[in-house]
C-alpha positions in Angstrom: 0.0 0.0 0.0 2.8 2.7 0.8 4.1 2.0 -2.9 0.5 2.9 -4.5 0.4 6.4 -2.0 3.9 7.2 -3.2 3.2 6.7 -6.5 -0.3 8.8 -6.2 1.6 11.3 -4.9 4.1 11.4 -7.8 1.6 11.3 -10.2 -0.1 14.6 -8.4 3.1 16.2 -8.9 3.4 15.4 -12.2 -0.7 16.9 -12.5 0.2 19.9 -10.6 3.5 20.9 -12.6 2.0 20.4 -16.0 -1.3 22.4 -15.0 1.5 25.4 -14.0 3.9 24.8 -16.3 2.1 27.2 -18.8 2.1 29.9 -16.0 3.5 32.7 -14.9 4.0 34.2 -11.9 5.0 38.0 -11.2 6.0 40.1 -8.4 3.2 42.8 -7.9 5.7 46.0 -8.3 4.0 49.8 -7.7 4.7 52.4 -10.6 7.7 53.9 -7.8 9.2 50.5 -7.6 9.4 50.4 -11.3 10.3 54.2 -11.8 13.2 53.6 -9.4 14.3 50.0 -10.8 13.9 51.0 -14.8 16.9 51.8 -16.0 15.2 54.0 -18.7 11.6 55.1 -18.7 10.0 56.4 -22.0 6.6 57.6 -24.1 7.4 56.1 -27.3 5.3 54.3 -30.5 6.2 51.2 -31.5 7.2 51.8 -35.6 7.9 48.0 -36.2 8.9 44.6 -35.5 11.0 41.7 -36.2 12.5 38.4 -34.2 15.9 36.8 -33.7 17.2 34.1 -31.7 19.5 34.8 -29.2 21.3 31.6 -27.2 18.2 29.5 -28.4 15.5 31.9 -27.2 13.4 33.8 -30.0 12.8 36.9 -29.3 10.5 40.1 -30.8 12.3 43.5 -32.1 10.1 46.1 -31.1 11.5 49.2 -32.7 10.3 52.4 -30.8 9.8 56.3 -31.9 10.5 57.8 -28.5 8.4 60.8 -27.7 9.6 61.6 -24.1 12.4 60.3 -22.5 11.7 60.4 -18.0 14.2 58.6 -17.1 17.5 57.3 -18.6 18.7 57.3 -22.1 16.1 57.0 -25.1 16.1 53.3 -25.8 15.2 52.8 -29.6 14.6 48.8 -29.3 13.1 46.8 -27.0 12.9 42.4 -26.7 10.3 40.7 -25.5 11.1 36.7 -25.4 8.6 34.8 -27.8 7.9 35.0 -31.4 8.3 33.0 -34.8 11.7 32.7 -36.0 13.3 29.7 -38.7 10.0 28.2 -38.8 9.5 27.6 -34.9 7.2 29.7 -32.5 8.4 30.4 -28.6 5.8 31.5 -26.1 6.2 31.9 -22.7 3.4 32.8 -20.2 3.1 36.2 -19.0 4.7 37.8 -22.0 3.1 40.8 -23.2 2.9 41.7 -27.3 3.3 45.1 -28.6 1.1 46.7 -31.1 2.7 48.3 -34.2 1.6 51.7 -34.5 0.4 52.1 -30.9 1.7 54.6 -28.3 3.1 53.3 -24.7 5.0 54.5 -21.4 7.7 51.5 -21.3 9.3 50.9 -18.1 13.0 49.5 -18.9 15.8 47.7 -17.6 18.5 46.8 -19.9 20.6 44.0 -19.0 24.6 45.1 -18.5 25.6 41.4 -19.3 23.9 41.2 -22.4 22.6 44.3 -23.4 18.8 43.4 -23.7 16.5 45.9 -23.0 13.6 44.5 -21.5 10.0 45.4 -19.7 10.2 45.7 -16.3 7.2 43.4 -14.6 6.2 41.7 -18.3 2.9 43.5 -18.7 3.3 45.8 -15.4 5.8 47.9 -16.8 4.0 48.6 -20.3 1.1 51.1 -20.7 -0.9 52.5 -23.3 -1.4 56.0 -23.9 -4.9 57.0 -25.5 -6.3 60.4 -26.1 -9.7 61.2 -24.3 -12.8 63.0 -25.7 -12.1 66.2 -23.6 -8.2 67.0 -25.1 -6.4 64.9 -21.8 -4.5 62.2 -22.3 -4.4 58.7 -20.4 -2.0 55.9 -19.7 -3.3 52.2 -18.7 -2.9 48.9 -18.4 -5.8 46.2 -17.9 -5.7 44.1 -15.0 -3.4 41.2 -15.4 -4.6 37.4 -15.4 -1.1 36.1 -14.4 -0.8 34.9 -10.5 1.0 38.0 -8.8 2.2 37.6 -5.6 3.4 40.4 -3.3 6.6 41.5 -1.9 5.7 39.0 1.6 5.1 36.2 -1.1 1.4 36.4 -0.4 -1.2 35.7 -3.4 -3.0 39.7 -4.4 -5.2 40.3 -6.9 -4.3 42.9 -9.6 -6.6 45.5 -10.2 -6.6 47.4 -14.2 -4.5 50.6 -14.1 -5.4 54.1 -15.4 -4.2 57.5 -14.7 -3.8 61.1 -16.2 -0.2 60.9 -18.2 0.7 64.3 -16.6 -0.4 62.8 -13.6 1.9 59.9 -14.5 5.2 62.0 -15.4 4.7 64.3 -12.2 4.8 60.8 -10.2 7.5 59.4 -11.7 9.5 62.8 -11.5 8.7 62.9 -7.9 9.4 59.1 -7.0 12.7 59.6 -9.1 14.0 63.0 -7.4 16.7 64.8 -9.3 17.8 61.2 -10.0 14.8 61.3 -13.0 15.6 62.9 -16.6 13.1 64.0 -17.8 13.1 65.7 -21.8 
């Protein structure tokens, strides 16, 4: 009997790993944590798109138009892992797409081993920018459907983002200090 329990609980291993294996699951980080771990922040439109693979991992090319640079220098390209490349598709849970033509506030860290700049948080650090009927403009994010967990390791629940983009840049400027450039 032991050997049927052990192998029960192997097999609900197994179960439990596959059902999470297509999963992600993110820190919940505030816009400050972000503004002070980006090493660039920027207001830029996404102007087009391709994919390489880099050490077996495909990745997208998003080229950006930057609009505003807040913090850091003006990156001009940003990966996001996933894509098709040589006939084979990579996905990975969690991973955000960008939308040619469309306007964002990217929150970025680039890597100083390999020189990847990425999006802090996946889809935390990534909001669009729309215009509104009365002449203000808006940055937001919908709520995010990937487990987040806190900074205690405790499961929270996201909640969809949306704020005035001056409102935005004034935050940022203030969470950042004179440490934040802002053009």
């Amino acid at each position: 009997m032991p050997r049927l329990v052990h192998i029960a609980v192997v097999l609900l291993g197994i179960a439990l790993f596959a059902r999470c294996a297509d999963a992600a699951t993110l820190q919940q980080l505030s816009m400050d944590q972000m503004s002070q771990s980006a090493t660039s922040i920027v207001r830029a439109s996404v102007t087009g798109s391709y994919t390489s693979v880099i050490n077996s991992t495909i990745y997208t090319h998003y080229k950006l138009q930057v609009r505003e640079t807040w913090k850091g220098s003006s990156a001009v390209e940003v990966l996001l892992p996933g894509g098709v490349a040589n006939g084979l598709r990579q996905a990975f849970p969690g991973v955000p797409a960008l939308s040619v033509g469309s306007e964002y506030v990217l929150f970025l860290w680039k890597s100083s081993s390999t020189g990847i700049v990425h999006v802090i948080g996946l889809t935390q650090g990534i909001y669009n920018v729309s215009g509104q009927a009365d002449g203000s403009t808006v940055a937001w994010r919908p709520k995010i459907g990937e487990m987040m967990l806190d900074a205690a390791g405790k499961r929270v629940a996201d909640q969809a983002v949306s704020i005035d983009l001056n409102a935005m840049r004034l935050q940022v400027r203030k969470t950042l200090g004179t440490a934040g450039i802002v053009k």
